[in-house]
Each structure stands twice: as structure tokens, then as C-alpha cells.
C-alpha positions in Angstrom: 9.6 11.4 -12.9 8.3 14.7 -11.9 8.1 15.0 -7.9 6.2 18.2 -8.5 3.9 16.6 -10.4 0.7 14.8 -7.9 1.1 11.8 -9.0 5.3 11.9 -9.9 5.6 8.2 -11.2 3.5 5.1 -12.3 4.4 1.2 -11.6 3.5 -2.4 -10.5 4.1 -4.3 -7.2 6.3 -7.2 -8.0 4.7 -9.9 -6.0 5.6 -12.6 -4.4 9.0 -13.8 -5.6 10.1 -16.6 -2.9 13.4 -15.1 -2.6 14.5 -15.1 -5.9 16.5 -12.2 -6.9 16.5 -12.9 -10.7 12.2 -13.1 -10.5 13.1 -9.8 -9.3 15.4 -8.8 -11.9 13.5 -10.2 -14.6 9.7 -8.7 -13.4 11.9 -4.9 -12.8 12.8 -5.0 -16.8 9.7 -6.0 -17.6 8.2 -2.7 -16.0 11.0 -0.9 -17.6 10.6 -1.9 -20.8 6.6 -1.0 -20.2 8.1 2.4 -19.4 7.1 2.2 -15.7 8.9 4.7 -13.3 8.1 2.7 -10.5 8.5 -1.3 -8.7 7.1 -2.2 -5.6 9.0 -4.8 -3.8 7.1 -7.1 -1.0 9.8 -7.8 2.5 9.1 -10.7 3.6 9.3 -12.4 -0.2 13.0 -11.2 -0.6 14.9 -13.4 1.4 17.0 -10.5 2.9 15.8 -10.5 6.6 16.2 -13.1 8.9 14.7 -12.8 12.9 14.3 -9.2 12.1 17.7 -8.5 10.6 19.0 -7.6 7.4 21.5 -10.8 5.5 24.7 -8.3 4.4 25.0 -10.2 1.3 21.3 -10.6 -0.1 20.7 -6.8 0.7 24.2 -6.0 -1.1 23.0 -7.5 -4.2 19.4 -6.5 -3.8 20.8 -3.0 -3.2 22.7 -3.0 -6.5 19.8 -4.8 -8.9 18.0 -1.8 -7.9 20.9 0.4 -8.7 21.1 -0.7 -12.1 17.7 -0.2 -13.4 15.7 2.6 -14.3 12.8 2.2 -11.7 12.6 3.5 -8.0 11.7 1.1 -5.4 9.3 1.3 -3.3 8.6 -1.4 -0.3 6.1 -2.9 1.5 6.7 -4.1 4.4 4.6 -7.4 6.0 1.2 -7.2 6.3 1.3 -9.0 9.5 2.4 -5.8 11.4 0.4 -4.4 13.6 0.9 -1.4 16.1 -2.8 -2.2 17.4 -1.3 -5.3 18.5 0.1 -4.7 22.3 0.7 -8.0 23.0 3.1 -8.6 20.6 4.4 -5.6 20.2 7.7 -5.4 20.3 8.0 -8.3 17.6 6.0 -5.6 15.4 8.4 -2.5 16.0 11.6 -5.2 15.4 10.0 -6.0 12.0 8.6 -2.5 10.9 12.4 -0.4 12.1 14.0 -3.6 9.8 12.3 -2.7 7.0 12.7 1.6 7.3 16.5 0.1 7.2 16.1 -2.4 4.2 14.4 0.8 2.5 17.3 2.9 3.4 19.9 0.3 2.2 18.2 -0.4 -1.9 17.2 3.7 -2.0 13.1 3.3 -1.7 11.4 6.1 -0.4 8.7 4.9 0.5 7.7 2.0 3.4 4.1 0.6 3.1 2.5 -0.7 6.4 -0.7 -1.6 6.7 -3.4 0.3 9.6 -3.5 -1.4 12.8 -6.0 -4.0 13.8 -8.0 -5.0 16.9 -10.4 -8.1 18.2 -13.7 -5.8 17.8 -14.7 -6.7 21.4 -11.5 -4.7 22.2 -12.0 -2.2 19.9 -15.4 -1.5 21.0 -14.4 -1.1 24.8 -11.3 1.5 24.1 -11.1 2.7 20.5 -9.5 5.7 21.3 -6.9 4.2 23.4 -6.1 1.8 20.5 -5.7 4.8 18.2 -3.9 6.4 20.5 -1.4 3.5 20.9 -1.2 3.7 17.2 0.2 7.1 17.1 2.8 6.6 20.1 4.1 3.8 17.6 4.0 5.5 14.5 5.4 8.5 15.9 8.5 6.7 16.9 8.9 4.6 13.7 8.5 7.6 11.8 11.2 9.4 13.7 13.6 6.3 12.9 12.3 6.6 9.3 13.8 10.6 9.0 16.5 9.7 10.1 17.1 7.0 7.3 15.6 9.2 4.8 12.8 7.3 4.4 8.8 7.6 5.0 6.0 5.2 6.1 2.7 5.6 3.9 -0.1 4.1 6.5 -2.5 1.7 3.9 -6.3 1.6 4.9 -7.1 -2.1 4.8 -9.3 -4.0 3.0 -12.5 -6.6 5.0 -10.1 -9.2 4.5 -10.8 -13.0 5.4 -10.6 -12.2 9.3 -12.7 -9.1 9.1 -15.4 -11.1 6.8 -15.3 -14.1 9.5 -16.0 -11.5 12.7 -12.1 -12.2 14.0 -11.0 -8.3 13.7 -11.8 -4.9 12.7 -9.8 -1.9 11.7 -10.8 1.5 11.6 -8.8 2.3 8.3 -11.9 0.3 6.3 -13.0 3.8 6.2 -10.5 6.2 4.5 -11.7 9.0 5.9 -11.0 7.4 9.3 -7.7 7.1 8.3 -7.1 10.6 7.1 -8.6 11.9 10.9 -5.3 9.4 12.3 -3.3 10.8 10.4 -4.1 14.4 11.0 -4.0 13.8 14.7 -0.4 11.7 14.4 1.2 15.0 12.1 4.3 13.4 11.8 6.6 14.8 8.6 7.3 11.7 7.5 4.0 9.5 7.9 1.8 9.6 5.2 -0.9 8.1 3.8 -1.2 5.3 1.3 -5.0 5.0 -0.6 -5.7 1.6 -1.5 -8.5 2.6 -4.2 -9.4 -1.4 -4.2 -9.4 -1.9 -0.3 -11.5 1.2 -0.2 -14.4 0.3 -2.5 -14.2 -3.3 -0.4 -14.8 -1.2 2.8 -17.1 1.0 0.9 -19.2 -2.5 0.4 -19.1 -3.6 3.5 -20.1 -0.5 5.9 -22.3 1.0 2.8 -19.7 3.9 2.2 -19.2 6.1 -0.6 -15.8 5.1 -2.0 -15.0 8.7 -4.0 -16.0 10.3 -0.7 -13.6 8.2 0.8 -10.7 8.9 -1.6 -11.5 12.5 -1.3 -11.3 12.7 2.5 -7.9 10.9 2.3 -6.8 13.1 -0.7 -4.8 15.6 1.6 -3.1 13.2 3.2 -1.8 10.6 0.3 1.6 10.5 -0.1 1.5 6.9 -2.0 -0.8 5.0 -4.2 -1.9 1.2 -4.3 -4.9 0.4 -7.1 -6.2 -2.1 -8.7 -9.8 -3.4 -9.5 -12.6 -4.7 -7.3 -16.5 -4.7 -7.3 -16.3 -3.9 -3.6 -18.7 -7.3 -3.0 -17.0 -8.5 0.0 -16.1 -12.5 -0.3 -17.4 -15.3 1.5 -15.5 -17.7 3.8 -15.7 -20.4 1.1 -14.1 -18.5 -1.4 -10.7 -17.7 0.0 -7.8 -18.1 -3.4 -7.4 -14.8 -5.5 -7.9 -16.3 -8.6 -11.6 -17.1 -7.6 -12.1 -13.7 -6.1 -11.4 -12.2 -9.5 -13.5 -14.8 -10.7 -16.3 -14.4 -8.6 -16.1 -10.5 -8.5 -15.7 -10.2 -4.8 -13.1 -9.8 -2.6 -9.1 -8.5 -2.9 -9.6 -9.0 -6.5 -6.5 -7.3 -7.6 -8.1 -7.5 -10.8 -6.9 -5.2 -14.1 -7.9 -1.7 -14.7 -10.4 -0.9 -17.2 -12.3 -3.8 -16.6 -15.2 -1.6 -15.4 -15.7 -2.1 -11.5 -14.7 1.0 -10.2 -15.2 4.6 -11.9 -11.4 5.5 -12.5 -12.5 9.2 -13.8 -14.7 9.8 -10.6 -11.9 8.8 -8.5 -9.4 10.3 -10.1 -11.1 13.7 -9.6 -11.4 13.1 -6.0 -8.1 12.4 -5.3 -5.5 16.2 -5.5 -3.2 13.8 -4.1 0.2 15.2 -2.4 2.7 16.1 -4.9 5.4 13.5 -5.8 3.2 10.3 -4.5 3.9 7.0 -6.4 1.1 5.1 -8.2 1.3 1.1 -7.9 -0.3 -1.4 -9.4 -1.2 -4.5 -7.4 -2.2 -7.8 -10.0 -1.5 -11.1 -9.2 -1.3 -14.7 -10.6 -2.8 -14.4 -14.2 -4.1 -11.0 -13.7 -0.3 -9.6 -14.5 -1.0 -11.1 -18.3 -2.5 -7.8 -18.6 0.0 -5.4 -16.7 0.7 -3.6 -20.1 -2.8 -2.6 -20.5 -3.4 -1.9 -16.8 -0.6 0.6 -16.9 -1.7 2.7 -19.7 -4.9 2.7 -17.8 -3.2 3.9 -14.9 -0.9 6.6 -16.7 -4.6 8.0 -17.8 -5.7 8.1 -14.0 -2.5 9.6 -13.4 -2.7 12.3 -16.0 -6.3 13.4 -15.0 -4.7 13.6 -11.2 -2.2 15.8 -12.2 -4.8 18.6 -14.2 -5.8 19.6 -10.6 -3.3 22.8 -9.7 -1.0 22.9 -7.0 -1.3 25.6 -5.4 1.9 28.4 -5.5 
């Protein structure tokens, strides 16, 4: 890899694995032998935290499966947390510091957590106070995160099931929105992770441009997620992600270079940060065609890195 490259590394999210560390092992040479740079590992799938705290032995042995291979890990952390969620939030900070530390522990740079969601009633009454919240959270995480040597890339989220069904809102549907958070928090190590798929969703649903969108966050992304989707937004009825690839709506997580989002026009938009990470996100029989999604995405990653850092 090339960290002063834009886009330093390509890869693939791993998945779900159900806490099997040889899925793990085995899906990590696959990606190598695919000459990935990258593997993205999901927290909550490992079986390495328990009531917010890391198992000694899993995380030894998850720690040294990812010594031994040619990839750098990157994590996600569980969707579920939320630091627009005061109610409960001291369950989310417990979860979120765990995983800075499991990152810390197996060497990945990079935490993933997703924007913060509200009720919209409440979001309507005090946006600015829930974004303010936000920040006072963030800003603390990422401190913690410094110290471990570790940073948090903020994901803009896509108008998942709840959104679709009226049950909760986030700003981060809009990238842009999520760039203007980020540029008010200004912490060194909290950036921004684009979610080209989740942003042509949002783009669908508030009638967005989704290359406007990846431009505006383009100064701020510090990590990648992408896959396909036609930005159609699902109905309650269709809720499996087989059928939303299927259907052509939804959190597809469908291959790229099957035509429903313009790769090149994105790719211009996006003078990413130097050294961010590019991950692929397919699931279930979508990951049949990882090999060709990834020479798609070394293309997108190529036409990245033509625009010129500046001395």
C-alpha cells in the first residue's frame, strides 16, 4: 500500500462469520490471493467481546490471524451504536471505547461507526442539540481512539427499514450533512467514512444529487465503504438482502459494474484524504462475484488517485 496515495489500499468486508475464526481465516486468504490490501472485519460477529469487554483468548488468536496475513484490518464496529441515543447512552460509549480497544489489540486503523440517529419528532424539536450531543461524544471517543492509535471514520447511513417505516431519521442521509458535522467536531482522529451505496439510497429518498454528495464529503473521507444500489428505497414488505438486490431497491450490496451507479462520475468527485481504505460491502451470493467487483474497484481507485495532492 501507498498511504500517500488517496485511496492507499483496496478490499472486502468479511461479513458476518458467527464467531468463527477459521470463516475468518479462510475469507482473509481469499482477499489475499485476489491481491486485496485490505479486510474489513464486523465486531459483534467475532465472538471476542462479551458485556462490553474484550475475551483474552479469542482476541489473542484474532490478533495473531491477522498478524499472519498480508491484509490490514480494518473494523466496524455495531451498527446499533448510537451517540444520538441519550437514553442509553452509556451502553453506547461502553460498546464504541471496546471496540477503539479491539482495534488497537489486532492492528486496524480504522473503527467504523455509523452517524447517530433520532425519533424525527425529537429531531425536529432540537436538531442542533442532538448534533451537538453528537460531537461531545465523538470528541471524547476520539480522544480515547489517539491514544490507542486508532481513528473512528463516522459512516452516513443509509434509509434503512426504520427510516423507510417513519421510526427514525438521521441527518448523515445527506453526505454533505455529515461533512458540515464533521467540520464543526475537528477532531484529528475522526474522520469520515462515504458509503457511496447508502448515499445514492439517501440521494433517492430526499431527491439528492449523490456525486454532489460525495463531493461535499470528499475533504473529509478518511475511509471508504461501496457497493452497488439503484438508490430506490425498499418497501416494508421486502426486508431480506437477497430480494433487495433482486428487486433493485434497497441496501443492495450488490457487485460493481453492474450499472447502478456512475463509478467514473463518482470517482471524480471524490479527492479523497490521502491513505483512506476502499471496502467492498457484498453479501450472501453477491460475494460469487468479489473477484470481479475488486478489479472494478482497483479502476475506481486508480481514477481517485489521478487527482494531485497538493505539495
Amino acid at each position: 500500500m501507498d498511504s500517500m496515495k488517496r485511496v492507499a489500499g483496496i478490499g472486502a468486508s468479511l461479513g458476518v462469520v458467527n464467531g468463527d475464526l477459521d470463516r475468518v481465516r479462510d475469507q482473509a486468504d481469499e482477499l489475499a490471493a485476489l491481491g486485496a490490501d485490505v479486510m474489513e472485519l464486523y465486531a459483534s460477529s467475532l465472538g471476542v467481546v462479551a458485556n462490553a469487554r474484550l475475551l483474552p483468548a479469542r482476541t489473542i488468536e484474532l490478533r495473531a490471524l491477522c498478524e499472519e496475513r498480508p491484509l490490514v484490518p480494518t473494523l466496524h464496529a455495531p451498527i446499533p451504536i448510537d451517540f444520538m441515543d441519550r437514553d442509553n447512552i452509556a451502553m453506547h460509549r461502553s460498546a464504541a471505547r471496546v471496540s477503539v480497544d479491539l482495534a488497537a489489540e489486532i492492528g486496524a486503523p480504522i473503527v467504523v461507526i455509523h452517524a447517530g440517529r433520532a425519533d424525527p419528532a425529537d429531531w425536529a424539536s432540537d436538531p442542533d442539540g442532538l448534533l451537538a450531543f453528537e460531537r461531545e461524544e465523538l470528541s471524547a471517543l476520539g480522544d480515547h481512539a489517539a491514544h490507542c492509535g486508532v481513528r473512528i471514520a463516522l459512516e452516513n447511513i443509509s434509509p434503512n427499514l426504520a427510516v423507510i417505516g417513519g421510526k427514525a431519521t438521521s441527518y448523515s442521509l445527506d453526505p454533505a450533512a455529515l461533512a458540515r458535522q464533521l467540520g464543526a467536531l475537528d477532531h484529528p482522529a475522526v474522520t469520515g467514512c462515504l458509503d457511496y451505496s447508502h448515499a445514492k439510497q439517501g440521494a433517492g429518498l430526499l431527491g439528492l444529487d449523490p456525486v454532489a454528495g460525495a463531493a461535499a464529503m470528499a475533504p473529509f473521507t478518511g475511509h471508504i465503504h461501496i457497493s452497488e444500489a439503484s438508490g430506490m428505497p425498499t418497501i416494508p414488505s421486502i426486508t431480506s438482502q437477497p430480494d433487495w438486490m433482486y428487486f433493485g431497491v434497497g441496501d443492495m450490496h450488490a457487485p460493481l459494474g453492474i450499472g447502478c451507479m456512475d463509478l467514473t462520475a463518482l470517482a471524480d468527485a471524490s479527492p479523497v484524504l490521502p491513505g483512506t481504505l476502499a471496502v467492498l460491502e457484498l453479501q450472501g451470493h453477491a460475494r460469487a462475484m468479489l473477484a470481479d467487483s475488486l478489479r472494478h474497484l482497483r479502476a475506481f481507485a486508480d481514477r481517485v488517485n489521478a487527482h494531485p495532492i497538493a505539495a
